[in-house]
RONUVO-550239 format. One record per atom (N, C-alpha, C): residue number from 1; chain; atom name; x, y, z. Coordinates in steps of 0.05 Angstrom, whole numbers, plus 5000, padded with zeros to 4 digits. Example, Ala and Ser with C-alpha at 12.3 -4.5 7.8 and 13.67 -1.06 7.14 Angstrom:
<sites>
{1 "A" "N" {5264 4886 5156}};
{1 "A" "CA" {5246 4910 5156}};
{1 "A" "C" {5264 4934 5156}};
{2 "A" "N" {5257 4955 5142}};
{2 "A" "CA" {5273 4979 5143}};
{2 "A" "C" {5258 5001 5157}};
</sites>
This chain:
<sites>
{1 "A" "N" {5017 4976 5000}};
{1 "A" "CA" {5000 5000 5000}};
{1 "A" "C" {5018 5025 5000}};
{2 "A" "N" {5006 5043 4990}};
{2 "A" "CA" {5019 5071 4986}};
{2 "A" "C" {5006 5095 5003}};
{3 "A" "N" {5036 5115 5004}};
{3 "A" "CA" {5013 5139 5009}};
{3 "A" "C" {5015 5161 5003}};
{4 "A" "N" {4986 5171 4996}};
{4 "A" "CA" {4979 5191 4976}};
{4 "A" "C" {4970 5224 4989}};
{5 "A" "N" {4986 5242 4978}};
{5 "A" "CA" {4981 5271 4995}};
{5 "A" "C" {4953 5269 4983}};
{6 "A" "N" {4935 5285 5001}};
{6 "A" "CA" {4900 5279 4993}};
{6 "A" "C" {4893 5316 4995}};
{7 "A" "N" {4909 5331 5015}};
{7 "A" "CA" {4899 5362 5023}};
{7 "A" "C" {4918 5365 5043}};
{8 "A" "N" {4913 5388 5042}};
{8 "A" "CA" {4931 5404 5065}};
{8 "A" "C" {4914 5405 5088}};
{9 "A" "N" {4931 5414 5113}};
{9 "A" "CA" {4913 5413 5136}};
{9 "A" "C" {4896 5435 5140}};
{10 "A" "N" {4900 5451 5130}};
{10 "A" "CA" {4883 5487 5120}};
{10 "A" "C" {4859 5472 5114}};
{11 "A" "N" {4861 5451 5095}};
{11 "A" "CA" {4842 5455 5073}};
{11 "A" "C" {4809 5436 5092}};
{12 "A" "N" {4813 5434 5121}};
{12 "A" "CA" {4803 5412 5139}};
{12 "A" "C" {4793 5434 5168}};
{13 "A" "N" {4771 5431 5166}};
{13 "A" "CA" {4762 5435 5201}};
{13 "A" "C" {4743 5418 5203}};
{14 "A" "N" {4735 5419 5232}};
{14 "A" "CA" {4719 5402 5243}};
{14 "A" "C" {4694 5406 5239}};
{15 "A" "N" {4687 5427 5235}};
{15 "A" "CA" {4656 5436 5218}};
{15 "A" "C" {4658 5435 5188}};
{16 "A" "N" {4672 5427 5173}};
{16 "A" "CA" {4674 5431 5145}};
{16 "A" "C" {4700 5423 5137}};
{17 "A" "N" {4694 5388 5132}};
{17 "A" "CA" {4710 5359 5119}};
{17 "A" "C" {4709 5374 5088}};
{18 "A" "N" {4727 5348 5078}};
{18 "A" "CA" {4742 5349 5053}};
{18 "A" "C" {4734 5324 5038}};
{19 "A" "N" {4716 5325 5019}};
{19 "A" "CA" {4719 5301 4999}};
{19 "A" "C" {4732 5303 4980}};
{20 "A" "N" {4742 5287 4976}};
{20 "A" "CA" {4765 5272 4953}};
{20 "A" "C" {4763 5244 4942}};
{21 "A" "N" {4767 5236 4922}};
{21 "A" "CA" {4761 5222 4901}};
{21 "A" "C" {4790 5209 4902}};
{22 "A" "N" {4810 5175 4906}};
{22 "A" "CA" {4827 5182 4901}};
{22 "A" "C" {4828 5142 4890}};
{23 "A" "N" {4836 5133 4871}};
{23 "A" "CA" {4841 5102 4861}};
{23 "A" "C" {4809 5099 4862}};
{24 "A" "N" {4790 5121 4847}};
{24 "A" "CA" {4769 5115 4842}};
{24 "A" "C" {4750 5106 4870}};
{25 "A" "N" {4760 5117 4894}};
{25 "A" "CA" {4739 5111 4913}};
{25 "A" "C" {4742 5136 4927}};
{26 "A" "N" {4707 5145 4937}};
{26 "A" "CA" {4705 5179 4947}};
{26 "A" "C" {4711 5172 4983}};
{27 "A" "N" {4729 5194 4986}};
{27 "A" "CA" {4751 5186 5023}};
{27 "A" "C" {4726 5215 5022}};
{28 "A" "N" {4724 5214 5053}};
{28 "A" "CA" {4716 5244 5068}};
{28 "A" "C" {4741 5243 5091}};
{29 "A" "N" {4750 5267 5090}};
{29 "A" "CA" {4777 5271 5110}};
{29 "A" "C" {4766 5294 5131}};
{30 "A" "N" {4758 5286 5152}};
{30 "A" "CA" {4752 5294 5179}};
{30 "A" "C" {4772 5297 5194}};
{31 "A" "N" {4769 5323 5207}};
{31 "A" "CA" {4784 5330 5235}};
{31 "A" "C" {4770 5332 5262}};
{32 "A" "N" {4787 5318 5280}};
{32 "A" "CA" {4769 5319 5308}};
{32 "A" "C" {4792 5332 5327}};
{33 "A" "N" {4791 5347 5346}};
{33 "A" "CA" {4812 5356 5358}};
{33 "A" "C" {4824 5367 5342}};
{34 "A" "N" {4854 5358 5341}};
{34 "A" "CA" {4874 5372 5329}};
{34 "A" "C" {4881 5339 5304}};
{35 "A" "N" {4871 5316 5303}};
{35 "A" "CA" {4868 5296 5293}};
{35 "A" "C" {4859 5292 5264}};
{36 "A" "N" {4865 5280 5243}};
{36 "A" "CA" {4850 5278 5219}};
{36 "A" "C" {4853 5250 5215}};
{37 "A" "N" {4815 5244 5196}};
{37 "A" "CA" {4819 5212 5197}};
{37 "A" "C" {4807 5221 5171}};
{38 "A" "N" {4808 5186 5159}};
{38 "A" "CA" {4797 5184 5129}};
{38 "A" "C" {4780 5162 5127}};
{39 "A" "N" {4750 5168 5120}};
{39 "A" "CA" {4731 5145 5121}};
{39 "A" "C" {4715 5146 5091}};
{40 "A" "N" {4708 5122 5085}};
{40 "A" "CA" {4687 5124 5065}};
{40 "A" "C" {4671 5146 5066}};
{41 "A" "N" {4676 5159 5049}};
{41 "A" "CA" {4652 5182 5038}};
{41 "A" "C" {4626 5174 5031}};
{42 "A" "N" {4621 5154 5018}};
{42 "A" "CA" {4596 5148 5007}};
{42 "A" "C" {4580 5123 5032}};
{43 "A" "N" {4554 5135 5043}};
{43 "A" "CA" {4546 5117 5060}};
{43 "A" "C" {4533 5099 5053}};
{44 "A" "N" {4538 5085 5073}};
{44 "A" "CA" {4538 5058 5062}};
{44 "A" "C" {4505 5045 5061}};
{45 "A" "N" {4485 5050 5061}};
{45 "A" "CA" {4454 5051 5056}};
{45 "A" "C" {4452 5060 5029}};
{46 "A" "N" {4456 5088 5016}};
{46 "A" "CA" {4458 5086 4995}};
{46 "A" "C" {4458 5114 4984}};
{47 "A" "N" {4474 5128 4959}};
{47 "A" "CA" {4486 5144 4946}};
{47 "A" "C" {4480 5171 4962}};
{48 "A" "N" {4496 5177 4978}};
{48 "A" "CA" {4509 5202 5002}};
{48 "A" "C" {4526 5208 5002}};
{49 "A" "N" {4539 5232 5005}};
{49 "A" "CA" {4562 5242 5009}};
{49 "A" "C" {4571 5248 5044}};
{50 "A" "N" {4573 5237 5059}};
{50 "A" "CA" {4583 5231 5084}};
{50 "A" "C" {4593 5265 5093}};
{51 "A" "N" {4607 5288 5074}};
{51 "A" "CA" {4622 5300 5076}};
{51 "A" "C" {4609 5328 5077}};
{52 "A" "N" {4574 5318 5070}};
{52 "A" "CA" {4553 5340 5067}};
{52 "A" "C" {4533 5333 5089}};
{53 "A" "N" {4543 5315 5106}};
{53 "A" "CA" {4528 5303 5132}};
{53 "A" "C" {4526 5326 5158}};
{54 "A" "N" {4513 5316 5176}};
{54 "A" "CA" {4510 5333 5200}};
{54 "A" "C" {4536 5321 5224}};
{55 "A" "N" {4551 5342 5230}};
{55 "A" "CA" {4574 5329 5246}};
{55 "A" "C" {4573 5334 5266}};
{56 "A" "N" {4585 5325 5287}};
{56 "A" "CA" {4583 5328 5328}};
{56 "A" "C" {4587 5309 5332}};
{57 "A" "N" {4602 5318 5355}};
{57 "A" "CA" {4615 5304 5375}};
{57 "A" "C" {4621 5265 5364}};
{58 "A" "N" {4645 5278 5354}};
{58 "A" "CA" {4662 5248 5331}};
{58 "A" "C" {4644 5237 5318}};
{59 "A" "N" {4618 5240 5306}};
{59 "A" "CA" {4596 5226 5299}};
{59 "A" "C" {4597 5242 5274}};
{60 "A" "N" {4586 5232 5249}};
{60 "A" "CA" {4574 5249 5228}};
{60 "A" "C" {4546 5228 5220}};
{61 "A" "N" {4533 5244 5207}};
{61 "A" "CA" {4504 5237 5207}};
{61 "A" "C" {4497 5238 5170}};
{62 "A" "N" {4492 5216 5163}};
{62 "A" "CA" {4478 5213 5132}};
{62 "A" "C" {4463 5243 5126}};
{63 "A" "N" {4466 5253 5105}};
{63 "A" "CA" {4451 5285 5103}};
{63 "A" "C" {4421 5266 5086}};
{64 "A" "N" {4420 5240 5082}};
{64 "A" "CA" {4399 5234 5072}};
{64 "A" "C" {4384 5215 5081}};
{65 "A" "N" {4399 5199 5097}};
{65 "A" "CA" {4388 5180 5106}};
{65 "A" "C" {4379 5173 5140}};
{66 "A" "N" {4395 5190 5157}};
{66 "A" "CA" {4395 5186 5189}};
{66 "A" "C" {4416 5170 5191}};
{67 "A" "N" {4436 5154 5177}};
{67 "A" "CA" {4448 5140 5198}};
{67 "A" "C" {4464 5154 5198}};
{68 "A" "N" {4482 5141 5234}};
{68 "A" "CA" {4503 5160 5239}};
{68 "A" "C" {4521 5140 5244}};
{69 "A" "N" {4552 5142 5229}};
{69 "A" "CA" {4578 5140 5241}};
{69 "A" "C" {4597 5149 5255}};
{70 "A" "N" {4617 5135 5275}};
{70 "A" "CA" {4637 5147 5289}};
{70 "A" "C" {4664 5149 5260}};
{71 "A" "N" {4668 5184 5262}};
{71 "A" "CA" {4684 5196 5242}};
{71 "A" "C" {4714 5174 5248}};
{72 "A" "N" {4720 5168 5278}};
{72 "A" "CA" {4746 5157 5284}};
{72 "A" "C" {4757 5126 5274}};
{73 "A" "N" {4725 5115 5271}};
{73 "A" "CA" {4730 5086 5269}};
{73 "A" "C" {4709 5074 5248}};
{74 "A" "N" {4695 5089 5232}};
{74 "A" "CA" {4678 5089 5215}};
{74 "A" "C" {4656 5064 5218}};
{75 "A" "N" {4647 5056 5251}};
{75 "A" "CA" {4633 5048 5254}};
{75 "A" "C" {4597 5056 5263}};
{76 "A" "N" {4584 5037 5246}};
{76 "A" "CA" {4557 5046 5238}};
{76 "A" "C" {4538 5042 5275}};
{77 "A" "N" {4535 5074 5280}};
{77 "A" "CA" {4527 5067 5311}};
{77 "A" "C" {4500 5078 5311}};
{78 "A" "N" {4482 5078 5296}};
{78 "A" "CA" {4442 5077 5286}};
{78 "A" "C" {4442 5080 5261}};
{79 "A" "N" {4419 5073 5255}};
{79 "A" "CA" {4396 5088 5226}};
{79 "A" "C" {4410 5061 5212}};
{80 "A" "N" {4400 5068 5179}};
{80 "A" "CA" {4394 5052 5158}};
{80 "A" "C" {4426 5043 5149}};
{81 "A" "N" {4447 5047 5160}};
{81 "A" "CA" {4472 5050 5142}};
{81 "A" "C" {4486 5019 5131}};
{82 "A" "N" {4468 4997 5148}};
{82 "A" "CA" {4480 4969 5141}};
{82 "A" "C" {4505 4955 5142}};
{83 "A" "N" {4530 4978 5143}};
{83 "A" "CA" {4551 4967 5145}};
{83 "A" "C" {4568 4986 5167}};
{84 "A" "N" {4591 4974 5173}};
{84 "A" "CA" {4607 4999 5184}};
{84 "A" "C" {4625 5010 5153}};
{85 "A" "N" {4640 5037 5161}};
{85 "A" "CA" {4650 5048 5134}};
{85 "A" "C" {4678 5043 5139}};
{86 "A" "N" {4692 5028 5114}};
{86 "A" "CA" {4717 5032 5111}};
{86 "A" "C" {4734 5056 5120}};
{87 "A" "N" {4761 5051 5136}};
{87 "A" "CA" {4771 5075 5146}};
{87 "A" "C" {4798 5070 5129}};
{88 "A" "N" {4811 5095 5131}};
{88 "A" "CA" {4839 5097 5117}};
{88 "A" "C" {4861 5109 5140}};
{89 "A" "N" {4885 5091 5134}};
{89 "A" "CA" {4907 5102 5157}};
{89 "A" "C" {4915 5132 5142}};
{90 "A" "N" {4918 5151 5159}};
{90 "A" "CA" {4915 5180 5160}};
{90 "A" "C" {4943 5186 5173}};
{91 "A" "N" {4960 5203 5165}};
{91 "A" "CA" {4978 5213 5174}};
{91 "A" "C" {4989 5243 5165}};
{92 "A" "N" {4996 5255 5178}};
{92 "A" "CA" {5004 5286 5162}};
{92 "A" "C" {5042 5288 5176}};
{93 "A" "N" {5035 5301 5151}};
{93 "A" "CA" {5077 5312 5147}};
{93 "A" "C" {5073 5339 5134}};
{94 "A" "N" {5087 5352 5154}};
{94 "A" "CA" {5087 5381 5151}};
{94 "A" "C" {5064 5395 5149}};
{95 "A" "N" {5049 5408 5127}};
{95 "A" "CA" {5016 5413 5129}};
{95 "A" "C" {5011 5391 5103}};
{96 "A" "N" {5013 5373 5104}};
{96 "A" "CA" {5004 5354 5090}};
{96 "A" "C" {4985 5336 5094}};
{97 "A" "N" {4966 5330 5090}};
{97 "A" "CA" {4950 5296 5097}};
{97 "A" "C" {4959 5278 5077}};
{98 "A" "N" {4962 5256 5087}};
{98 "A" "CA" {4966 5235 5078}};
{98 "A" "C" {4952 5214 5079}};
{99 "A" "N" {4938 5198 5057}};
{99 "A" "CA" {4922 5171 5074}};
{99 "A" "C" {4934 5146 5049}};
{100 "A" "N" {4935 5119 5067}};
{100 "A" "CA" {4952 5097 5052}};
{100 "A" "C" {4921 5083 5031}};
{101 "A" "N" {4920 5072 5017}};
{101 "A" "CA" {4907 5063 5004}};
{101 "A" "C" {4924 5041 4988}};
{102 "A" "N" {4909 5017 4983}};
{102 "A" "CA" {4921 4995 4953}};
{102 "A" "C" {4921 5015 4926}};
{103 "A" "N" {4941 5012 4908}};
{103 "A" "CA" {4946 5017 4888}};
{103 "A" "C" {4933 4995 4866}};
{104 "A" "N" {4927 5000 4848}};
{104 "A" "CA" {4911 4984 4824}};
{104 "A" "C" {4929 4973 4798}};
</sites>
């Protein structure tokens, strides 16, 4: 696995995530604290953008559907969402984010 600069840390607050598109699958890159993680963007019930969701307290909330995941561990904790969401290892260097992904 590799890893891929995705945004700068500017480009990230905790009220207003970052979607990105990256080996053809949509990441939403959340910050909690001073922290950034990378979870499936698209929820997992069906065609949402995770990154246009309602956010609080480490939780973000389907903008269409009600379910809500934990941003940290992209697990599905109510509503319709069926799965938990794939997470990505997240790391920053310098004002960089970084998240590892398989290469194709």
């Amino acid at each position: 696995m590799n890893w891929f600069k995705v945004c700068e840390i500017h480009d990230v607050s905790e009220d207003m995530p970052k979607a990105i598109e990256i080996k053809g699958n949509q990441v939403g890159i959340f910050k909690v604290d001073e922290d950034f993680f990378a979870i499936e963007n698209v929820c997992a019930h069906a065609f949402a953008l995770l990154t246009d969701g309602f956010i609080e307290d480490e939780k973000v909330e389907c903008p269409l559907h009600e379910a809500i995941f934990d941003i940290k561990t992209g697990v599905l904790e109510s509503g319709p969402g069926c799965r938990n969401l794939h997470i990505y290892p997240t790391k920053v260097e310098g004002e960089e984010i970084l998240i590892q992904c398989e290469t194709n």
